[in-house]
C-alpha positions, 0 to 999 in steps of 0.5 A: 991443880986445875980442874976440868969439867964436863957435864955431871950429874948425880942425885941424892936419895935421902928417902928420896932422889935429889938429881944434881946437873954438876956442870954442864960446860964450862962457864955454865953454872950447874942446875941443881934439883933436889927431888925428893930429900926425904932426910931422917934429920938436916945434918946428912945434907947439911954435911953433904954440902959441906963435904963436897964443897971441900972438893970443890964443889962451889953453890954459887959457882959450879952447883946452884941447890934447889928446893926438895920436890913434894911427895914420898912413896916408890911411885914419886921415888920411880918418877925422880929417878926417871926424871935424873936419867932423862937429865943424863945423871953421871951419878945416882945417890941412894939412900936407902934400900927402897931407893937404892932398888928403884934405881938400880932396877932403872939403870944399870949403867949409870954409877949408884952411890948407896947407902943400904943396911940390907945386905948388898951381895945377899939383894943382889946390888953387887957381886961382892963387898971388894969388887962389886962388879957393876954400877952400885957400890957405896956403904952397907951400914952393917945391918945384922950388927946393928939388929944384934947391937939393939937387941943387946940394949933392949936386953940391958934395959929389960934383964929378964926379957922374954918376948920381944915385938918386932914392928917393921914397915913391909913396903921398905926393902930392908925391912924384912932383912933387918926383921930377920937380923932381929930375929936371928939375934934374940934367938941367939940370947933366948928371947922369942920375937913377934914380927909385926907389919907397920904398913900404915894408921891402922897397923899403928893404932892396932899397936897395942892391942897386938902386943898386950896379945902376944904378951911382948915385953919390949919394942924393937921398931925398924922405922922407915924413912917413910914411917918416920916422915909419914907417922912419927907421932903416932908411933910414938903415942901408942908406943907410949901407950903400952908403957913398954921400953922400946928401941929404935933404928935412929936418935931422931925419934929419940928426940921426939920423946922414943926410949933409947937408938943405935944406929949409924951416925949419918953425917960420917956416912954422909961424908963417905958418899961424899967422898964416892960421888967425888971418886965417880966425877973424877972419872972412877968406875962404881964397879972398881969402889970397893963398898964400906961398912962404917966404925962409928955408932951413936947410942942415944938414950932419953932419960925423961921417957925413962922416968916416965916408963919407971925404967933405970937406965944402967950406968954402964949404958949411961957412960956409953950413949953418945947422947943423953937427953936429960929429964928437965 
């Protein structure tokens, strides 16, 4: 079937915004800027372009992909996104609620492909999950499942858990929803939470000190895309200070040397928002796309921290991870 073409746009929020010129006319080959991938790892993109090229979508043909632009923080992410409305953006990826907030208070006409873990209807990006109604839809990565599926784990790995730190980044939008999800969810199984603010090196090298004084047993880090990008190694030095099992919201840190995740897997959500920003070009209304949840997870744990905090890591769990990284 031959494909017709006007001038898309759309852009990418991997903790960023990454502004895509599709085509803007015929014969013209697409100027793509990416803006701001602040990317937890390289697949989510890498699958992004994989994806779209299966659409039809051709670097070289109708999409040239530039370099990320410098910089992190609301302040550059405001900037790229007034930079993609300028540019007359058809569409408007956004990963995470941080982004996702900054566009969706910036426009409310051009279309938004999201992906939140906060809940959407609660945030007010759509009315409802089926029908949302306005010019944001998308995935909502299931927070609260996910909060209640990394107590689970935490609870796996320290069986007589009693007090729980709960670290978090105050600055991300999600933040506070996904400290609630936590909350709620180690209420339910009898563990009291301390919720402690991440915003920055002093937060951080205060690590330790805080959780010895709340006498917390374990960690549940809710990493940002800017905590990550920012202060990845020194969360994990001072988490490996306190020589306490901590969990994380991503398999990337585990990586790095953190105990054990559960999350999403990126590059099938990737895939999904791939497939969105598709449905849009084509001519399909952000407030018709009914929103997702996904069905696959990824547990990661690092049997090498393990060995080192003198933790052993249940079969069960073992059988289950997805990824295993093995003490070498």
């Amino acid at each position: 079937m031959k494909r017709t073409t006007t001038r898309r746009t759309f852009s990418l929020a991997l903790g960023g915004v990454l502004a895509l010129p599709f085509l803007a006319r015929a014969q013209k080959r697409a100027r793509v800027a990416v803006i701001g991938l602040g990317a937890l790892e390289s697949e989510p993109y890498a699958t992004l372009v994989r994806t779209l090229s299966e659409f039809g979508y051709s670097a070289g043909r109708n999409i040239e992909y530039g370099k990320p632009a410098e910089g992190e923080g609301d302040a550059v992410l405001a900037r790229l996104v007034g930079q993609a409305l300028e540019q007359r953006a058809d569409v408007l990826f956004a990963f995470g609620a941080t982004a996702t907030d900054i566009a969706a208070k910036a426009t409310r006409t051009v279309p938004i492909v999201a992906l939140v873990n906060a809940d959407p209807v609660q945030s007010g990006l759509v009315k409802e999950l089926a029908r949302p109604g306005g010019n944001v839809t998308g995935i909502w990565l299931q927070g609260p499942e996910l909060a209640k599926k990394r107590v689970e784990l935490i609870k796996q790995l320290v069986p007589g858990i009693r007090r729980l730190a709960v670290f978090f980044d105050p600055s991300s939008v999600g933040g506070p929803q996904m400290v609630k999800y936590a909350a709620d969810a180690a209420q339910q199984v009898g563990i009291e939470t301390n919720l402690m603010e991440l915003a920055g090196a002093e937060d951080i090298a205060r690590m330790a000190a805080r959780v010895k004084t709340a006498k917390s047993q374990a960690l549940f880090v809710e990493t940002s895309v800017r905590l990550y990008q920012q202060h990845r190694a020194a969360i994990l030095e001072n988490v490996a200070k306190l020589r306490l099992p901590a969990v994380y919201n991503g398999r990337f840190i585990v990586r790095e040397g953190g105990l054990a995740s559960y999350g999403v897997d990126g590059s099938v959500q990737t895939r999904r928002a791939a497939y969105f920003v598709d449905r849009i070009l084509k001519g399909a209304r952000a407030a018709d796309l009914p929103m997702e949840q996904p069905t696959q997870f990824q547990l990661t744990i690092n049997l090498k921290t393990a060995k080192t905090l003198g933790i052993k890591v249940p079969s069960a769990l073992l059988t289950r991870a997805d990824e295993v990284i093995m003490d070498q």
